[in-house]
SEBALO-513957 format. One record per residue (C-alpha): residue number from 1; chain; x, y, z. Coordinates in steps of 0.05 Angstrom, whole numbers, plus 5000, padded with zeros to 4 digits. Each point is the difference from the previous one (the first is absolute). Example, Ala and Ser with C-alpha at 12.3 -4.5 7.8 and 13.67 -1.06 7.14 Angstrom:
<rs>
> resi;chain;east;north;up
> 1;A;5246;4910;5156;
> 2;A;5027;5069;4987;
</rs>
This chain:
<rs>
> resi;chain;east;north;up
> 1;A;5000;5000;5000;
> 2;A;5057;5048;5013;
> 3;A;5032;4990;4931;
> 4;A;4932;5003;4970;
> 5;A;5004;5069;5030;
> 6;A;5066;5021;4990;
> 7;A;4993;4987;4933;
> 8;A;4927;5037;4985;
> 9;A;5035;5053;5032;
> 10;A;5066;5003;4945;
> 11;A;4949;4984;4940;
> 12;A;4955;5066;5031;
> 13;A;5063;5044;5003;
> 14;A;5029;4972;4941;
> 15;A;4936;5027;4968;
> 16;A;5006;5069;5035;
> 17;A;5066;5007;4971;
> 18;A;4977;4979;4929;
> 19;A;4941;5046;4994;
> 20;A;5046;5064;5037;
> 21;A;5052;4990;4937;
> 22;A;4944;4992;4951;
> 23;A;4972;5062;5025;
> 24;A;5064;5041;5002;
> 25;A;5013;4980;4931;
> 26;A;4933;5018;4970;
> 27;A;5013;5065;5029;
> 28;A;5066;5003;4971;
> 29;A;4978;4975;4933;
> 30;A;4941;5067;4999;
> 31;A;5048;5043;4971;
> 32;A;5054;4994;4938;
> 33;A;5044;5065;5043;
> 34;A;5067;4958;5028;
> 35;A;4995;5059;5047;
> 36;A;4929;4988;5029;
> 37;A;5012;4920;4998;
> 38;A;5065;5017;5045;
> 39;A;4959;5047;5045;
> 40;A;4942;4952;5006;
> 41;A;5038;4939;5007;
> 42;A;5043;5038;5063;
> 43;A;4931;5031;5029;
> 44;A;4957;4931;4996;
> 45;A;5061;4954;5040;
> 46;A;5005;5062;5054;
> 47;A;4931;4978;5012;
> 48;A;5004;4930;4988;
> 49;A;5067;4993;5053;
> 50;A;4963;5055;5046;
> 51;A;5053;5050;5000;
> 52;A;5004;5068;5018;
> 53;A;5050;5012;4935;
> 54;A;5023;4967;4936;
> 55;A;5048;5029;4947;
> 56;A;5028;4984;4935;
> 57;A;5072;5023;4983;
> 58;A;5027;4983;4924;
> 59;A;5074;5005;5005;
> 60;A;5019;5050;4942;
> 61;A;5064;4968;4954;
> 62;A;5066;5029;5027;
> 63;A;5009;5043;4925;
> 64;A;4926;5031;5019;
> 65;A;5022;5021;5074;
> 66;A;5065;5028;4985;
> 67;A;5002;5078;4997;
> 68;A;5021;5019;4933;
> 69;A;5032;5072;4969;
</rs>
């Protein structure tokens, strides 16, 4: 009985997770802007994790970040 239980409770989760990422991604998906995707994609896992913050850094090549004259 306490397998039984153990393992309604993975398959429950398990389904949880599945229709979080399905959600996230149709949100993602609403839009064709890499921009927006990358702004909705950080704002929907804040929620989803519960955190106060989330951000999303893209490291620049080194030839873009160098100061030039």
């Amino acid at each position: 009985a306490l397998e039984s239980a153990r393992l309604y409770r993975e398959t429950q989760q398990r389904a949880e997770r599945e229709r979080l990422v399905t959600d996230i991604t149709t949100k993602i998906r609403s839009t064709t802007d890499p921009e927006q995707m990358l702004k909705t994609a950080v704002e929907e896992l804040k929620l989803a994790l519960n955190a106060n913050q989330a951000h999303f850094v893209i490291p620049q090549a080194e030839s873009e970040t160098k100061e030039t004259t």
